[in-house]
Each structure stands twice: as structure tokens, then as C-alpha cells.
C-alpha positions in Angstrom: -12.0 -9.3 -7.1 -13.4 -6.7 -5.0 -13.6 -7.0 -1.1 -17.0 -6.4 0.0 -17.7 -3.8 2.9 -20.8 -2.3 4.0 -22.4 0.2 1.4 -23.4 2.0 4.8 -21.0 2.2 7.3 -22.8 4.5 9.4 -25.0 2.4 10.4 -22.5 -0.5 11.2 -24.0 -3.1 13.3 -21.8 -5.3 15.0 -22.9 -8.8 16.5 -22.6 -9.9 19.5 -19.7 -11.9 20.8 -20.6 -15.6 21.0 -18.7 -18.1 23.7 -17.3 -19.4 20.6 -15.7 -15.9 19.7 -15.1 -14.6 23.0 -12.7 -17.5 23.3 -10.7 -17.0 19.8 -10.9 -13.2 20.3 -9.1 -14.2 23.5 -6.6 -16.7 22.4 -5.5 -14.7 19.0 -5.0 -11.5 20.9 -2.9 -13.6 23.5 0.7 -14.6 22.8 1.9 -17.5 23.1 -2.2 -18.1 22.5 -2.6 -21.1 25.4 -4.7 -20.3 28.8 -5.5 -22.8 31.4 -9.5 -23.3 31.9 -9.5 -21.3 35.2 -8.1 -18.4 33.5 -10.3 -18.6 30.1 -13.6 -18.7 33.3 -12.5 -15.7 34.7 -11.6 -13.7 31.5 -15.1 -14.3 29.9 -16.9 -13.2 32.7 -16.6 -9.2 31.9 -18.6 -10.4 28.6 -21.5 -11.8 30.1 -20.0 -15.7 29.4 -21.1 -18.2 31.8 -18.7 -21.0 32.9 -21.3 -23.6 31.5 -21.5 -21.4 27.9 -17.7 -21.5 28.1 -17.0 -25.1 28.7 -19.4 -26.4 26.1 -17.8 -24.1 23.5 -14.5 -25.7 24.2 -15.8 -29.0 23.9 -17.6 -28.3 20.3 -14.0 -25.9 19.3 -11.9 -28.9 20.4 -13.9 -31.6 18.8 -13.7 -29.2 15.7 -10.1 -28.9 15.6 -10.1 -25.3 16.6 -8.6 -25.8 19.7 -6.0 -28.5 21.2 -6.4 -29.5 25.2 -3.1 -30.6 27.1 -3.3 -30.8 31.2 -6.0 -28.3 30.9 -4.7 -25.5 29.1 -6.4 -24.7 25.7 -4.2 -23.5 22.8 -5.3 -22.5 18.8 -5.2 -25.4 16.5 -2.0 -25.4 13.6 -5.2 -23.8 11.5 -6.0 -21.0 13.8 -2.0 -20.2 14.4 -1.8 -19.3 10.9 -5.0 -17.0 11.6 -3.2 -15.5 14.3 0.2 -15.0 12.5 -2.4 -13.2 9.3 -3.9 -10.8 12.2 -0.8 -10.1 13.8 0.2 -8.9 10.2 -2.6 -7.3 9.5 -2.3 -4.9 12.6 1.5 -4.7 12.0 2.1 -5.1 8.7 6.0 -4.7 7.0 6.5 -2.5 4.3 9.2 -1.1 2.0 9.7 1.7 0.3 7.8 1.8 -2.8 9.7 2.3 -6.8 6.9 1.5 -8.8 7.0 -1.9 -9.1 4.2 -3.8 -9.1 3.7 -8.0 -8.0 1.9 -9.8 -10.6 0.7 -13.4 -10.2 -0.4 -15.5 -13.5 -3.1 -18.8 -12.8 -2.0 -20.7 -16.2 -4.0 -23.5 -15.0 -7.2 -25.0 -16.1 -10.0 -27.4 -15.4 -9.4 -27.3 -11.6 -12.2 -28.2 -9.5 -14.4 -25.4 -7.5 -12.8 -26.3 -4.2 -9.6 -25.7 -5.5 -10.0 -22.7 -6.9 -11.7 -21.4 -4.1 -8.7 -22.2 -1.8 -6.3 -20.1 -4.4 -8.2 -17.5 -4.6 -8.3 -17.0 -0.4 -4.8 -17.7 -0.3 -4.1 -14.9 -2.9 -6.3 -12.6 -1.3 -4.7 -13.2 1.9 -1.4 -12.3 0.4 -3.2 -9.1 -0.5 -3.3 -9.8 -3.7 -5.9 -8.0 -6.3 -7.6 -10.1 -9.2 -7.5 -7.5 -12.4 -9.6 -10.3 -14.0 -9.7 -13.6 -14.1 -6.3 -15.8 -13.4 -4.4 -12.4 -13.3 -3.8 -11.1 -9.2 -1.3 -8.1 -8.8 -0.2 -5.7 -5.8 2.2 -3.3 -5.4 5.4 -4.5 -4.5 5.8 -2.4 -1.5 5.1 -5.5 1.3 8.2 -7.2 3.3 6.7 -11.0 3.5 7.3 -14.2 2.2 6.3 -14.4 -1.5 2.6 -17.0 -2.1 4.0 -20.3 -1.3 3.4 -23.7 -2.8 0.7 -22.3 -5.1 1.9 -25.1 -7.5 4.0 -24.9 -11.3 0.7 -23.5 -12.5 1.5 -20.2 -11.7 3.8 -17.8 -12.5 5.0 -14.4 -10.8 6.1 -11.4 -12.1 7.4 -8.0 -11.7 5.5 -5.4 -13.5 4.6 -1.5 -14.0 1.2 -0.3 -15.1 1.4 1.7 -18.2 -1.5 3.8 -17.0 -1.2 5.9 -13.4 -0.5 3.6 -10.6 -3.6 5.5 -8.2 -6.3 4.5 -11.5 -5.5 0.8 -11.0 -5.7 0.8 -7.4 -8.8 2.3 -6.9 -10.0 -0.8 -9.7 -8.8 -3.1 -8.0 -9.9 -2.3 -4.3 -12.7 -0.4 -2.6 -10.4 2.1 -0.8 -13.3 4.7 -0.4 -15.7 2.4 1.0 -12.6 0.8 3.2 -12.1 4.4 4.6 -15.6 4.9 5.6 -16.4 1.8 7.5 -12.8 2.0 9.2 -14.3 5.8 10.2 -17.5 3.9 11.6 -15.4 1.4 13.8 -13.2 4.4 15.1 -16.2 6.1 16.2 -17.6 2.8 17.7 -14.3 2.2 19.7 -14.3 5.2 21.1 -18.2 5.4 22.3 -17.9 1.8 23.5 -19.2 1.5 27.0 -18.3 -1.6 28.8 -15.7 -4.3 28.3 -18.0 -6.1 26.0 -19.0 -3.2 23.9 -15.5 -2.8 23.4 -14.8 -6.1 22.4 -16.8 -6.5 19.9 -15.6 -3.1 17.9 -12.0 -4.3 18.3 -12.9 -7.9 17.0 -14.8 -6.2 13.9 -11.3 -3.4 13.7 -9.3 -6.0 13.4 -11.7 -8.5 10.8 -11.4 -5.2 8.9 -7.8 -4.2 8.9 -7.3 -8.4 7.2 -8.9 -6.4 4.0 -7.1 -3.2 4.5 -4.5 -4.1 0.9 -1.6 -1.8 2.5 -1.1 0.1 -0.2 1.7 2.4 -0.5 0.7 6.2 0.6 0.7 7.6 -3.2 -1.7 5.4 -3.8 -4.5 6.2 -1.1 -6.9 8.5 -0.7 -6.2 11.6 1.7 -7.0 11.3 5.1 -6.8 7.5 4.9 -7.7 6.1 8.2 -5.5 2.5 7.9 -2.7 4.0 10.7 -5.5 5.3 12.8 -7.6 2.2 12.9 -4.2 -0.1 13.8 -3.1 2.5 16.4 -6.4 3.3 17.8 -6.8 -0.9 18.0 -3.6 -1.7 19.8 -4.0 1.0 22.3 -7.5 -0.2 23.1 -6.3 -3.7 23.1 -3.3 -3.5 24.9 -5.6 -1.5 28.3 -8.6 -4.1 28.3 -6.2 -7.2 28.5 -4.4 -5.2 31.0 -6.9 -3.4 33.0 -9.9 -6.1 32.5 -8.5 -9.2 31.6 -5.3 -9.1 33.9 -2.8 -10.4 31.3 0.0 -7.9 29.7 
């Protein structure tokens, strides 16, 4: 399974922040991710969020489990702190030095229902994992995380190594040229960002992209490979609007 990114990235458009995702944006950058309503009024202001916009988000994000209420802070939902634990990966992710091994997940189920399969497939993918066809995932095994848990006795894992050159497979298996260009897109659009809000949104969209980045080890990518400059350029960025903008270190 391929990732899909834009077949243009020059011409990126990036959406506009909604109360909705001004709020998460807020609360998954922030750590421990919990602000009192008086705090989540002020920070939204700089992105053109009215208190009214704001508190009827959190009403519809709390009545949809995104968000839990206690004495009138808001805090992510169990769901959304594992969201927050994937992005903090994906802009710091762990690796090992690689020795050619290579992770390789067997599905030697069948007859499972669509839902099911759908919910493998995005925890797999979320792994970083990289369908060679169907029921067959593999990655290199150059990642320090916890191994796919409690994907069930229906699969198996294995350690492998290709018997054709390493680079070939990789670029089968992910779009690392297309990855590259729309990560060169959002690096432009950081840095010609105007206001707070312009901002925002390119760092939301860096960071949406750097969850598909497959961290692959440096043999494997294409020169020039913009996946360090992206995470570098994004926590800089970060780190000086929640200072400077948002008050909060």
C-alpha cells in the first residue's frame, strides 16, 4: 500500500484551521495536553477564533469523545492521547543503526469483516509498516519502538532480507520522491508564512505529513532527502509561536 500525497506539491493548498482544529492543534502540541477554558479563549484569538466558535467546538469535541472536561480544564480523550504519542514520534522518531534486516508481518487470516481489516491495515501503517501485497507488510528494521501489539494469533512476524537491493524495494513500497517534494512545498510555506495563523496551518499540514514520512534508514533514501529538515524546521517554528504568541513554553 502506497501513501497518497499530492501529484503537485507546488501548488499545495492548505485549509484553513477550523475551531475544531485550532483546539487539537493546540492541545497535541501541548504537553501534558490539558488548558483551562480561559487559556484555550485567549490562545485562539491570534487565529481569528471567537470565544462563541470556541466554546461550541468544545461542546460538539466533548460530546464526541474528543475531549474530556474536569473543573473547566479541557484535556485529549484516551483516543487522541495515542494521536499525540504517534505525532510526538513522528517529529522525533528513534532509530537504530541499520544491518540489513528487514521487519516482515504475515496476515494468515481470512474472512474478516471490512471494518476489521480496515482497523489492521491503519494500525500497520501507523507502525510504518509497507504492504508488498496483500497480507504481506514489511519495513526495515532500523526503528526503536514497541513491536505491532495485540494484532491477534493471526499474524506472524518475521525477520527478513530482500534478496534483491534493499533501495529497489523501498522505493516499491513508498513514494519517497513524491514525499520529498511536498515536504519541499511545506518548507517553503513555513518559511513565507505571514501571521500566526498562516503559520499554523503549514505546521499542522508539516506535521500530518511527517506521520507518513516511513523513516527509512539513510541508504535507502533519495539524496537531498528533506525528512530532518522538515522535523527541524517544524520544532523550531513550533517551539517560537507557543512561546512568542501563545505564551506557553
Amino acid at each position: 500500500m502506497r501513501i497518497d500525497v499530492p501529484e503537485h506539491p507546488a501548488e499545495l493548498v492548505l485549509r484553513p484551521l477550523s475551531a475544531r482544529s485550532v483546539v487539537l492543534s493546540l492541545l497535541l502540541g501541548t504537553h501534558p495536553p490539558e488548558l483551562p477554558v480561559r487559556d484555550l479563549v485567549r490562545r485562539v484569538e491570534p487565529f481569528g477564533v471567537a470565544g462563541s466558535a470556541l466554546r461550541a467546538a468544545l461542546s460538539r469535541m466533548t460530546a464526541a469523545g474528543d475531549l474530556v472536561r474536569s473543573d473547566g480544564v479541557y484535556g485529549l480523550s484516551d483516543r487522541l492521547l495515542a494521536r499525540q504519542r504517534r505525532q510526538d514520534e513522528a517529529v522525533h522518531p528513534e532509530t537504530r543503526p541499520w544491518d540489513g534486516d528487514w521487519e516482515l508481518v504475515v496476515i494468515t487470516a481470512t474472512g474478516r469483516e471490512p471494518a476489521e481489516r480496515a482497523e489492521l491495515r491503519a494500525r500497520l501503517t501507523a507502525h510504518r509498516l509497507a504492504e508488498l501485497r496483500e497480507g504481506v507488510w514489511l519495513r526495515p528494521a532500523n526503528l526503536l519502538r514497541p513491536a505491532p501489539g495485540a494484532l491477534g494469533p493471526a499474524v506472524q512476524r518475521f525477520t527478513t532480507r530482500p534478496a534483491g537491493p534493499d533501495a529497489e524495494l523501498a522505493a516499491r513500497l513508498w513514494p519517497l520522491q513524491a514525499w520529498a517534494r511536498t515536504a519541499g512545498a511545506l518548507l517553503a510555506r513555513i518559511a513565507e508564512a505571514s501571521g500566526p495563523a498562516d503559520r499554523f496551518t503549514a505546521l499542522a499540514a508539516a506535521v500530518r505529513h511527517l506521520l507518513a514520512d516511513p523513516v527509512l534508514p539513510p541508504a535507502l533514501l533519495p539524496a537531498d532527502w528533506p525528512g530532518e529538515a522538515l522535523r527541524e524546521r517544524y520544532t523550531a517554528h513550533r517551539r517560537e509561536l507557543t512561546e512568542n504568541v501563545l505564551g506557553h513554553a
